[in-house]
PDB file of N, CA, C and O in Angstrom:
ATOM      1  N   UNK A   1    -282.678 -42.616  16.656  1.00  0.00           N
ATOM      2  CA  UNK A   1    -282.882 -41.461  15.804  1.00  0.00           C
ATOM      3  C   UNK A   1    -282.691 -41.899  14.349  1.00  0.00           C
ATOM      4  O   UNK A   1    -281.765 -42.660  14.071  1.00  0.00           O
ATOM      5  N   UNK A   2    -283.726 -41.343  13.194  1.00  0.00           N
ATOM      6  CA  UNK A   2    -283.592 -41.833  12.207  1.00  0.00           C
ATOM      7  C   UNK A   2    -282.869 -40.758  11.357  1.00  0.00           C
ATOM      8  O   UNK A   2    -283.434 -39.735  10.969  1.00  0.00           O
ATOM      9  N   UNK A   3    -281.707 -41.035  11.123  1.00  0.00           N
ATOM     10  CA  UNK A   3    -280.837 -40.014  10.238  1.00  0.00           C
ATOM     11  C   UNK A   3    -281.257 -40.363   8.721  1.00  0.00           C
ATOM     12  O   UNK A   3    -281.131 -41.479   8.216  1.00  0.00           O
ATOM     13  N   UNK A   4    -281.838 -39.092   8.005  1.00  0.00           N
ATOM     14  CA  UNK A   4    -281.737 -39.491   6.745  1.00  0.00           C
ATOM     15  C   UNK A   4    -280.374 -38.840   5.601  1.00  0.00           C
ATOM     16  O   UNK A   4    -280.396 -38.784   4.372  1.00  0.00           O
ATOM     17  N   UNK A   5    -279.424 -38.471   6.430  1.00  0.00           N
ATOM     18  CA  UNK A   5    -278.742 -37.728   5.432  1.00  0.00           C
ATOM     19  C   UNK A   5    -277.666 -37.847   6.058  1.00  0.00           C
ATOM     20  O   UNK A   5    -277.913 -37.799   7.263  1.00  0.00           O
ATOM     21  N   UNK A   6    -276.318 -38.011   5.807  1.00  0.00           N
ATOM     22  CA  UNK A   6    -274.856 -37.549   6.860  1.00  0.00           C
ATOM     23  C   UNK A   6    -274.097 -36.825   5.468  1.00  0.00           C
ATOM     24  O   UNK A   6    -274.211 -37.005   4.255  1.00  0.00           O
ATOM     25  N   UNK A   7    -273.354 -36.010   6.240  1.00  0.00           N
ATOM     26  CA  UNK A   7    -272.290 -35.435   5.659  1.00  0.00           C
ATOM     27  C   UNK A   7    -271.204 -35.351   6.394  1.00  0.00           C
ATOM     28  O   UNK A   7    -271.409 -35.234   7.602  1.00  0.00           O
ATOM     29  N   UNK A   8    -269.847 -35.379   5.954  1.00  0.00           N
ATOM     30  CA  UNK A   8    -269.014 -35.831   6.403  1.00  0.00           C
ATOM     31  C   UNK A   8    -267.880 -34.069   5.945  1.00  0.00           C
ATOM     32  O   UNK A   8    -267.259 -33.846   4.905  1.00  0.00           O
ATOM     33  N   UNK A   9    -267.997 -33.313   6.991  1.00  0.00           N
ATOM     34  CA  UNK A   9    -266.774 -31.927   6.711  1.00  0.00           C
ATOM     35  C   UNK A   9    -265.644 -31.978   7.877  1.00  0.00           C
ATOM     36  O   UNK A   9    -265.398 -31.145   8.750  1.00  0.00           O
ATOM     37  N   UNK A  10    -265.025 -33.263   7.593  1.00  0.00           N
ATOM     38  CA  UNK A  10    -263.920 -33.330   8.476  1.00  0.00           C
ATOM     39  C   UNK A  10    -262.704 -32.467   7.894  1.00  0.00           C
ATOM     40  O   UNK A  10    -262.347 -32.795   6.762  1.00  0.00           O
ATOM     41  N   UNK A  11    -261.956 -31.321   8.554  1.00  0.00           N
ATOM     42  CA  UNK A  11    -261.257 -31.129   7.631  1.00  0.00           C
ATOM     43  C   UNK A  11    -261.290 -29.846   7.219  1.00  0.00           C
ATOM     44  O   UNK A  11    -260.381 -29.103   6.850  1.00  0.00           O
ATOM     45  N   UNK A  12    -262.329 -29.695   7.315  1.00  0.00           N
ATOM     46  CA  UNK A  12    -263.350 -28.289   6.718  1.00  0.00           C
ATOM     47  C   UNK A  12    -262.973 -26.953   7.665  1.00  0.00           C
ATOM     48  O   UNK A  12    -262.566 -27.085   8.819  1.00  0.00           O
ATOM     49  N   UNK A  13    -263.104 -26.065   7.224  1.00  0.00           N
ATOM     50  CA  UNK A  13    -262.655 -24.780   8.404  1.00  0.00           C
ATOM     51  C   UNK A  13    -264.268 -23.807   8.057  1.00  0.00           C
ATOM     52  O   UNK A  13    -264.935 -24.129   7.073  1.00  0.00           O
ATOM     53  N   UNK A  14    -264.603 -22.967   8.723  1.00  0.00           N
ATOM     54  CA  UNK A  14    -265.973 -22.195   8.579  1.00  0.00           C
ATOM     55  C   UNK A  14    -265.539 -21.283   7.422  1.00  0.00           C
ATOM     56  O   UNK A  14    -264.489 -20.642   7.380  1.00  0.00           O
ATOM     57  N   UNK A  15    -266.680 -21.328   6.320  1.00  0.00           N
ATOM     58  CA  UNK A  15    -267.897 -21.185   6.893  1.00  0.00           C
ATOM     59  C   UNK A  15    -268.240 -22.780   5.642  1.00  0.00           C
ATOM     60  O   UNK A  15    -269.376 -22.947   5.198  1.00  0.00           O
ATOM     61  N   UNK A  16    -267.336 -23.535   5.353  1.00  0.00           N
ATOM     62  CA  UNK A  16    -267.602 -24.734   4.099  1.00  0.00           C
ATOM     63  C   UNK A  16    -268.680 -25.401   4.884  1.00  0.00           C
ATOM     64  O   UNK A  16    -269.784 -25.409   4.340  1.00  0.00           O
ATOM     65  N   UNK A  17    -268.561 -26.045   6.227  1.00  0.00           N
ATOM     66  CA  UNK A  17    -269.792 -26.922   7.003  1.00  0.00           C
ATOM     67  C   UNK A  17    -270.970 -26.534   6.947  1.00  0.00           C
ATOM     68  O   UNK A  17    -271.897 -27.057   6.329  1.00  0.00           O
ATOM     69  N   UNK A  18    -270.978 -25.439   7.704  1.00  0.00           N
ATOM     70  CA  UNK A  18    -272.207 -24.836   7.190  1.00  0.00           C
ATOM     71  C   UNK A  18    -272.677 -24.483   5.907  1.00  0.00           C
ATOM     72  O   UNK A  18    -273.902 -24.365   5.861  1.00  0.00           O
ATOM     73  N   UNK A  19    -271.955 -24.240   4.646  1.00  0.00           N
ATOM     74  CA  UNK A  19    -272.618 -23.745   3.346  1.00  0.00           C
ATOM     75  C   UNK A  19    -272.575 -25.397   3.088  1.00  0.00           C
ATOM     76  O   UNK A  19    -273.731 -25.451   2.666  1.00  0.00           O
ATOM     77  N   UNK A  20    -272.195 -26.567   3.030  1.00  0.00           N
ATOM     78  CA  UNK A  20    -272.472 -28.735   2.417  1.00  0.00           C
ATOM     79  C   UNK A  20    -273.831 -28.375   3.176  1.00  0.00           C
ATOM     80  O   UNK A  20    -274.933 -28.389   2.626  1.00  0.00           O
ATOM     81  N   UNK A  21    -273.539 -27.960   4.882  1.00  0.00           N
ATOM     82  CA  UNK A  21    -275.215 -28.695   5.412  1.00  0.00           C
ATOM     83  C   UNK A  21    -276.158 -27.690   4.621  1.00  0.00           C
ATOM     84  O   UNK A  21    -277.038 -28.253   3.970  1.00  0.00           O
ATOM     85  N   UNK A  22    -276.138 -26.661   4.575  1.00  0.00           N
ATOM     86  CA  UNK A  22    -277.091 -26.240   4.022  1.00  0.00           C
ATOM     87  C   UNK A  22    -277.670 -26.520   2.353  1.00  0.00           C
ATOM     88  O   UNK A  22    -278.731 -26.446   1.733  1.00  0.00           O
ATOM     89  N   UNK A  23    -276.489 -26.819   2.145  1.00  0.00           N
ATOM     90  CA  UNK A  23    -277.120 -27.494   0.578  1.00  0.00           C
ATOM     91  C   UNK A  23    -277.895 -28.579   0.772  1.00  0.00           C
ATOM     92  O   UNK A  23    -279.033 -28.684   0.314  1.00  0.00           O
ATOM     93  N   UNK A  24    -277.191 -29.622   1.609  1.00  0.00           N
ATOM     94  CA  UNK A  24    -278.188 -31.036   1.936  1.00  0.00           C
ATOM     95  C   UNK A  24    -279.266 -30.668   2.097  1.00  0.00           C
ATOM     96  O   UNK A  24    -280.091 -31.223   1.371  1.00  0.00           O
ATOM     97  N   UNK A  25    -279.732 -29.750   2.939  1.00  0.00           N
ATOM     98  CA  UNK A  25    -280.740 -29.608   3.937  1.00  0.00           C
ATOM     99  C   UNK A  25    -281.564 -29.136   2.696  1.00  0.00           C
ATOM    100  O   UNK A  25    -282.605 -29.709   2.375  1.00  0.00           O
ATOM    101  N   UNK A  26    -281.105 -28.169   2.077  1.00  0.00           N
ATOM    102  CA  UNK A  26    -281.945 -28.065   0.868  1.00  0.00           C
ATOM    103  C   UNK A  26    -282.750 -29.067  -0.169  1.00  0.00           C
ATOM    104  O   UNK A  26    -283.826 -28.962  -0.757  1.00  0.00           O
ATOM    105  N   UNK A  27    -281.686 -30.133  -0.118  1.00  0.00           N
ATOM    106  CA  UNK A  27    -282.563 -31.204  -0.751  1.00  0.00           C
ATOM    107  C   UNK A  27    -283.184 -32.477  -0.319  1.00  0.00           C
ATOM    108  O   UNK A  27    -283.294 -33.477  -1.027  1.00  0.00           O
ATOM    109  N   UNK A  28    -283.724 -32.303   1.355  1.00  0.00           N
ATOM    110  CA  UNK A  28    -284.659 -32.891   2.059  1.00  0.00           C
ATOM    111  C   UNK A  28    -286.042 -32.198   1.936  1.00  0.00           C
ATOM    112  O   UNK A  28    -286.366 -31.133   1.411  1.00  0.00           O
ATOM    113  N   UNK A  29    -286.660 -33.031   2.510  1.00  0.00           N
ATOM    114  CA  UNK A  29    -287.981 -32.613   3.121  1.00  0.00           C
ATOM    115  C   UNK A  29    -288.237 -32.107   4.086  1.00  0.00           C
ATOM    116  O   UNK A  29    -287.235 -31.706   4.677  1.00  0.00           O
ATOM    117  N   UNK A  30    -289.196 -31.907   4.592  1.00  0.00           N
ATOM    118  CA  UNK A  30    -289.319 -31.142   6.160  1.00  0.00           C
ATOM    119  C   UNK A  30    -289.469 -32.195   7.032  1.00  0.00           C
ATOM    120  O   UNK A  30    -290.339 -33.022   6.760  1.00  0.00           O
ATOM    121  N   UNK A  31    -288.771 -32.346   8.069  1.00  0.00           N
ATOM    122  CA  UNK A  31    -288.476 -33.115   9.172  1.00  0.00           C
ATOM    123  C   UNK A  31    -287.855 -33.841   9.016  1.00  0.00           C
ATOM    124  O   UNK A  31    -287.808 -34.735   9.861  1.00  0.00           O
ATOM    125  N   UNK A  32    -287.069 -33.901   7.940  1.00  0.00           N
ATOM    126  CA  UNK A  32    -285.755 -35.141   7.917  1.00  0.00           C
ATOM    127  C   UNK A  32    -284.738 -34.522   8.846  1.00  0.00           C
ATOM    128  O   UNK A  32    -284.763 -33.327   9.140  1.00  0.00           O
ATOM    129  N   UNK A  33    -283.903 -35.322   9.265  1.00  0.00           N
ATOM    130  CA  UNK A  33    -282.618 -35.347  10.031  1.00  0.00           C
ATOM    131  C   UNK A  33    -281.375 -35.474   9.206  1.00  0.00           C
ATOM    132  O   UNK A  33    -281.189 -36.356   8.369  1.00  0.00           O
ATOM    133  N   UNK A  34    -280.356 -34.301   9.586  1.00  0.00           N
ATOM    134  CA  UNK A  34    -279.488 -34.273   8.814  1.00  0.00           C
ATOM    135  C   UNK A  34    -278.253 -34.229   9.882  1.00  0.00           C
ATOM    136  O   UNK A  34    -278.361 -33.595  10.931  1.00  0.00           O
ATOM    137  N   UNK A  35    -277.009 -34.990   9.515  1.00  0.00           N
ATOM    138  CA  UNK A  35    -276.070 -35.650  10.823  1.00  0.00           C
ATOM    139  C   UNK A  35    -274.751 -34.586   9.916  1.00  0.00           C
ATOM    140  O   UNK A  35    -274.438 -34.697   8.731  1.00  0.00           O
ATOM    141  N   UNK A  36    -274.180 -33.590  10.945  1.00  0.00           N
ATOM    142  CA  UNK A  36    -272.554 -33.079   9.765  1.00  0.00           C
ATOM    143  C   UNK A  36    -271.588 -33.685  11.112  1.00  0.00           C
ATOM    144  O   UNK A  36    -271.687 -33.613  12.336  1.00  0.00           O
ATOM    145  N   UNK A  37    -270.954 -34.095  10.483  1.00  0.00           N
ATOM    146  CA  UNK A  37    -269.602 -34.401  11.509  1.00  0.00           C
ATOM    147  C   UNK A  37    -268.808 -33.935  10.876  1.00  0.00           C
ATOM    148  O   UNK A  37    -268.548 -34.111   9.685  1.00  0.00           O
ATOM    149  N   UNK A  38    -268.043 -32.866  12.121  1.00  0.00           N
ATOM    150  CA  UNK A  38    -266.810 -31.876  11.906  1.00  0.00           C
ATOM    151  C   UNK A  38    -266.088 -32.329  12.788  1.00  0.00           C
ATOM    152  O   UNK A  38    -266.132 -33.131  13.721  1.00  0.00           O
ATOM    153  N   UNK A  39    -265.013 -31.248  12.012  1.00  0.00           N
ATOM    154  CA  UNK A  39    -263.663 -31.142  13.008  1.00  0.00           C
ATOM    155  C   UNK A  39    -263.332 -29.685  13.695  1.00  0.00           C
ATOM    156  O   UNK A  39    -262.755 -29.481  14.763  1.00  0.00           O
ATOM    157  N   UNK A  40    -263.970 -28.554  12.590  1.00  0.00           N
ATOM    158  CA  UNK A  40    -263.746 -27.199  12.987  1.00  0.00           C
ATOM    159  C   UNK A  40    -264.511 -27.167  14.687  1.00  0.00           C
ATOM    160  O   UNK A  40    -265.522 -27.624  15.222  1.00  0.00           O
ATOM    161  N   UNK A  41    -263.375 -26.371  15.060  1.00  0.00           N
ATOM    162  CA  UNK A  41    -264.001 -26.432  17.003  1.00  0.00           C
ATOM    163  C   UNK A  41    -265.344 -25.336  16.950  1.00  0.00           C
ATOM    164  O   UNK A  41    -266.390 -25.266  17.594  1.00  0.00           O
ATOM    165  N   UNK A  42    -264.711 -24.483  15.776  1.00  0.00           N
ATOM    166  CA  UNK A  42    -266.064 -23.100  15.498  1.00  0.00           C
ATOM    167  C   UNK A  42    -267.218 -23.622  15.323  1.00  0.00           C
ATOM    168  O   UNK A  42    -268.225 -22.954  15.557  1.00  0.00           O
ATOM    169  N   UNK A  43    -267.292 -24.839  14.904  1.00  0.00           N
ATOM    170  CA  UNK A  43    -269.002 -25.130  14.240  1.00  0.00           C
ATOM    171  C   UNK A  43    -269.853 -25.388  15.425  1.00  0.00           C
ATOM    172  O   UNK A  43    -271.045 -25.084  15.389  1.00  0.00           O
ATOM    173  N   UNK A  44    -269.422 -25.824  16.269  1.00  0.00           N
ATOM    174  CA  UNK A  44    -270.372 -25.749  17.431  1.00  0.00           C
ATOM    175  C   UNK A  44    -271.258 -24.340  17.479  1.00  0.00           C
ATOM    176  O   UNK A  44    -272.477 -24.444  17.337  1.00  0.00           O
ATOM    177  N   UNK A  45    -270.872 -23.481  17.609  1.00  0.00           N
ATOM    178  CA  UNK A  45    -271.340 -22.039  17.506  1.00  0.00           C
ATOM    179  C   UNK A  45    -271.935 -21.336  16.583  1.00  0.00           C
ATOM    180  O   UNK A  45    -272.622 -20.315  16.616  1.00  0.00           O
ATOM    181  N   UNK A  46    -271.381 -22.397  15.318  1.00  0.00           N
ATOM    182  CA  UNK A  46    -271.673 -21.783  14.228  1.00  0.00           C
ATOM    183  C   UNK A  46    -272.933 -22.265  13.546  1.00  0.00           C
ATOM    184  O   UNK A  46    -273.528 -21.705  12.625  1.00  0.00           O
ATOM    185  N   UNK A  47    -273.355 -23.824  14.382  1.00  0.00           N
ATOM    186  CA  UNK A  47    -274.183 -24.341  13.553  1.00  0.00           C
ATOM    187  C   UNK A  47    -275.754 -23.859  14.775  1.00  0.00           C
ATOM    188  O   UNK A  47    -276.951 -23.937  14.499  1.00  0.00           O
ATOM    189  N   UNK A  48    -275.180 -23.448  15.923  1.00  0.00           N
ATOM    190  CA  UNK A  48    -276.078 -22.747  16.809  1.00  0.00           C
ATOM    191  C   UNK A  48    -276.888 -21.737  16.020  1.00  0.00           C
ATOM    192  O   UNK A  48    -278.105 -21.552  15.987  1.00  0.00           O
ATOM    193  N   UNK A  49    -275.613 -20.967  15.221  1.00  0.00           N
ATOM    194  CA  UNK A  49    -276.218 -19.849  14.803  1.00  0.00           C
ATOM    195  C   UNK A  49    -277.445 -20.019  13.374  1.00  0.00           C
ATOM    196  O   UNK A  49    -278.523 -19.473  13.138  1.00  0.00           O
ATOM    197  N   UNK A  50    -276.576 -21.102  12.615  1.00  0.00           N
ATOM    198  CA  UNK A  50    -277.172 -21.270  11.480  1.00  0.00           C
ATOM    199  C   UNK A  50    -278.536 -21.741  12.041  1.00  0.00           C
ATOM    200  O   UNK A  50    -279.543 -21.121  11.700  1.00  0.00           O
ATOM    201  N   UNK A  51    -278.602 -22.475  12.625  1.00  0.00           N
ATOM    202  CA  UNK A  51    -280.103 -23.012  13.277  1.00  0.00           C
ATOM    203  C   UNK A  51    -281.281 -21.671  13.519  1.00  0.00           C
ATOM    204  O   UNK A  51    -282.389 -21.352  13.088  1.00  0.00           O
ATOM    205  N   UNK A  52    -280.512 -21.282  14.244  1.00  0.00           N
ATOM    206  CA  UNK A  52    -281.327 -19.913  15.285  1.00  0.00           C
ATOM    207  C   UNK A  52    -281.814 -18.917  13.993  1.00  0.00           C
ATOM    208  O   UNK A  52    -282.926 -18.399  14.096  1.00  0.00           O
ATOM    209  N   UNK A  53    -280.875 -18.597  12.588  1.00  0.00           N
ATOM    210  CA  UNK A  53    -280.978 -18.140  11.498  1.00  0.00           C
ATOM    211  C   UNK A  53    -282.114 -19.020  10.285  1.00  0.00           C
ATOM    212  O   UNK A  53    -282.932 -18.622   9.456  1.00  0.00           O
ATOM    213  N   UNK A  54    -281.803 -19.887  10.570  1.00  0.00           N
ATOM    214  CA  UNK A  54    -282.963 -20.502   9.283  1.00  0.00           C
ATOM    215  C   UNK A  54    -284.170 -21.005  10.090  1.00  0.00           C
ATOM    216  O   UNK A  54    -285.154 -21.144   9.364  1.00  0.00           O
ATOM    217  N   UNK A  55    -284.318 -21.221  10.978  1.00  0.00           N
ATOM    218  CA  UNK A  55    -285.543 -21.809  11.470  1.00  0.00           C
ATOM    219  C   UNK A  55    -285.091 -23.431  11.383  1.00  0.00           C
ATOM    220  O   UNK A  55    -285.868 -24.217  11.925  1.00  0.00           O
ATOM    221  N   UNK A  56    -284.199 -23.842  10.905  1.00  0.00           N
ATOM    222  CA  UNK A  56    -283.993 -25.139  11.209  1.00  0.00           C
ATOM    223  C   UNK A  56    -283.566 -25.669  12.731  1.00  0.00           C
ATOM    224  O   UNK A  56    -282.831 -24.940  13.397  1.00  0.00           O
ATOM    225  N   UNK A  57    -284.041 -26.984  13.300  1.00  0.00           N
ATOM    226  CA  UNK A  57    -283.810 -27.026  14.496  1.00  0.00           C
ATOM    227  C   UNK A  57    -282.758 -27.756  14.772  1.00  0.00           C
ATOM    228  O   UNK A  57    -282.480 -28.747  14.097  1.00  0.00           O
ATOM    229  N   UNK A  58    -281.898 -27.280  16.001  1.00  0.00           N
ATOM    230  CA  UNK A  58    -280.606 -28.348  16.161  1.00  0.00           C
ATOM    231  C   UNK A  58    -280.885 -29.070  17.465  1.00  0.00           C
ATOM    232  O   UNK A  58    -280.933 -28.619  18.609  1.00  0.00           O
ATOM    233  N   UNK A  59    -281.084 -30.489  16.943  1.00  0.00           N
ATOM    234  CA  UNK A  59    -281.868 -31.179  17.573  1.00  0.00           C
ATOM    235  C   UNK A  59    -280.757 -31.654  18.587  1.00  0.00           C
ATOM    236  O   UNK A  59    -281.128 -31.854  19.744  1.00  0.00           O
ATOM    237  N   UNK A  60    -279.440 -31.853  18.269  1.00  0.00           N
ATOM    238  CA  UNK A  60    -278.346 -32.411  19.495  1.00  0.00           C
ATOM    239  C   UNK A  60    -277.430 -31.892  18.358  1.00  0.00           C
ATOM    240  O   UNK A  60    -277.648 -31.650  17.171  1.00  0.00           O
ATOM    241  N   UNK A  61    -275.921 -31.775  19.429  1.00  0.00           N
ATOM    242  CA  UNK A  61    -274.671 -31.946  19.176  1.00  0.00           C
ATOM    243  C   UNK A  61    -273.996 -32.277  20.032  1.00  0.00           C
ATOM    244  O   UNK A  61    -274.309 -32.098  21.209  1.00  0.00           O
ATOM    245  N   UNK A  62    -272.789 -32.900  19.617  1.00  0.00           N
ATOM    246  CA  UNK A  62    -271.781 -34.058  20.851  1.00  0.00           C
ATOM    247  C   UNK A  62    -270.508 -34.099  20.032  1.00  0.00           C
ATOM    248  O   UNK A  62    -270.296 -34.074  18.819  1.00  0.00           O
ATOM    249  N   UNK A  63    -269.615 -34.183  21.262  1.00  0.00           N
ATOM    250  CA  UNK A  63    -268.374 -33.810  21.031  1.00  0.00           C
ATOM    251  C   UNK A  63    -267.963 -35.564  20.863  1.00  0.00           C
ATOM    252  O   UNK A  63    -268.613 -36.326  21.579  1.00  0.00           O
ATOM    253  N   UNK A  64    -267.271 -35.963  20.255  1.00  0.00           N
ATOM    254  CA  UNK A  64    -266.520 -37.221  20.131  1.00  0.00           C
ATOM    255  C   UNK A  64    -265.314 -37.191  19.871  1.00  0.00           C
ATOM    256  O   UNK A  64    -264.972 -37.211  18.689  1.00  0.00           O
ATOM    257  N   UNK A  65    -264.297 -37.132  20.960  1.00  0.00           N
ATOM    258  CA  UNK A  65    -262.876 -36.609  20.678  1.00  0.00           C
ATOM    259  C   UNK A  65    -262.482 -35.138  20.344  1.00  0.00           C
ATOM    260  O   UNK A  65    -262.547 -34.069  20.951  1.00  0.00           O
ATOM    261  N   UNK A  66    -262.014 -35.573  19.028  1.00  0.00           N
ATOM    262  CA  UNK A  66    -262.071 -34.041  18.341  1.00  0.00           C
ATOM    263  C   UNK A  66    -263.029 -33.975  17.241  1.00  0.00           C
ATOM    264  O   UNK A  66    -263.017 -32.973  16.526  1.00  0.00           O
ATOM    265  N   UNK A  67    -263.683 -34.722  17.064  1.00  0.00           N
ATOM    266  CA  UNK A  67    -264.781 -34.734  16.242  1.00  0.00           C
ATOM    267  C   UNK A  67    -266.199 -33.972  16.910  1.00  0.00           C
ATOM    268  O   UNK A  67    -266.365 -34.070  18.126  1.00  0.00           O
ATOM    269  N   UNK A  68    -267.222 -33.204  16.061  1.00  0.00           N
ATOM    270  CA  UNK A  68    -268.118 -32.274  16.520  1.00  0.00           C
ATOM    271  C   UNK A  68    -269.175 -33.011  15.657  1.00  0.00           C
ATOM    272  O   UNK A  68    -269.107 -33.205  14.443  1.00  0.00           O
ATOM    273  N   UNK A  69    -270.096 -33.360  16.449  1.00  0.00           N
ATOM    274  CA  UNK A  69    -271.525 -34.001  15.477  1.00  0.00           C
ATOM    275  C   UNK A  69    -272.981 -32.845  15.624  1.00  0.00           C
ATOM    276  O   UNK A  69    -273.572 -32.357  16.587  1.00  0.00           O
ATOM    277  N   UNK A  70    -273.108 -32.768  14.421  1.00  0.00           N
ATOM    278  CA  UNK A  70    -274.495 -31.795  14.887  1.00  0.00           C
ATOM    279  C   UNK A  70    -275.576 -32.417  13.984  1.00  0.00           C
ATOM    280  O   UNK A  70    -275.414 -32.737  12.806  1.00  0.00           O
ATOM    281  N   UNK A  71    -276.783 -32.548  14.762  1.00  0.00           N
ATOM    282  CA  UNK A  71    -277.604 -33.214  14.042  1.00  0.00           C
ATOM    283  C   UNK A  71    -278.938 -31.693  13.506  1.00  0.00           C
ATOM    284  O   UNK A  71    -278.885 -30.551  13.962  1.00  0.00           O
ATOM    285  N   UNK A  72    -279.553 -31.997  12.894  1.00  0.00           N
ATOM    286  CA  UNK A  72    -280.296 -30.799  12.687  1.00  0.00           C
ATOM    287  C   UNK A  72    -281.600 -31.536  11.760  1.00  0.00           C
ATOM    288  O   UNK A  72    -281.433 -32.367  10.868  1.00  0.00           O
ATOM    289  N   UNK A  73    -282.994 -30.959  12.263  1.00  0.00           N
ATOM    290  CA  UNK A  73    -284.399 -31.259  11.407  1.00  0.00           C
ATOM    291  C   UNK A  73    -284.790 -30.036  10.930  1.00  0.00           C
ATOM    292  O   UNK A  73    -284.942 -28.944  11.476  1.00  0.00           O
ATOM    293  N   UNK A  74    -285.002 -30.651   9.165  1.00  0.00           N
ATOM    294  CA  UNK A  74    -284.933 -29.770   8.418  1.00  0.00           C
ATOM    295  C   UNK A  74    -286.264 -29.169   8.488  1.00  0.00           C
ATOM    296  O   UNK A  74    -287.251 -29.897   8.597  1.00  0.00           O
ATOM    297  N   UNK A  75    -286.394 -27.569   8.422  1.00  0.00           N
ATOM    298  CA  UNK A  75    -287.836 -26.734   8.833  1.00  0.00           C
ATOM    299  C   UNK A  75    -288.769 -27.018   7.453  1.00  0.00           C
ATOM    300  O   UNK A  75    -289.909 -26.560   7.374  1.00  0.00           O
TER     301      UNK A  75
END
């Protein structure tokens, strides 16, 4: 998978992950890949939602420990 972007909201509590990715995502193109690795347990759900809400797609997410990776292609 070709990631063009990571952000890193370890640390972060909702709704900060979601408002970094969405700035990134703002300054891609359409179909880039954008990688957030969290820690909040909420973002799983949350980045479901943000997806399902912008038309952006969430292409995978995976749990790594306590770490939460969500990858997402920008619409």
């Amino acid at each position: 998978m070709d990631i063009h972007k990571e952000i890193d909201t370890r640390g972060l509590n909702c709704p900060l992950p979601i408002l970094k990715a969405k700035k990134a995502l703002a300054e891609m193109v359409s179909g880039q890949l954008l990688k957030v690795v969290a820690t909040d347990t909420g973002s799983l759900k949350d980045f479901q939602a943000f997806a399902k809400q912008t038309g952006n797609e969430l292409v995978q997410q995976d749990t790594a420990g306590s770490e939460y990776i969500h990858i997402l292609r920008r619409r």
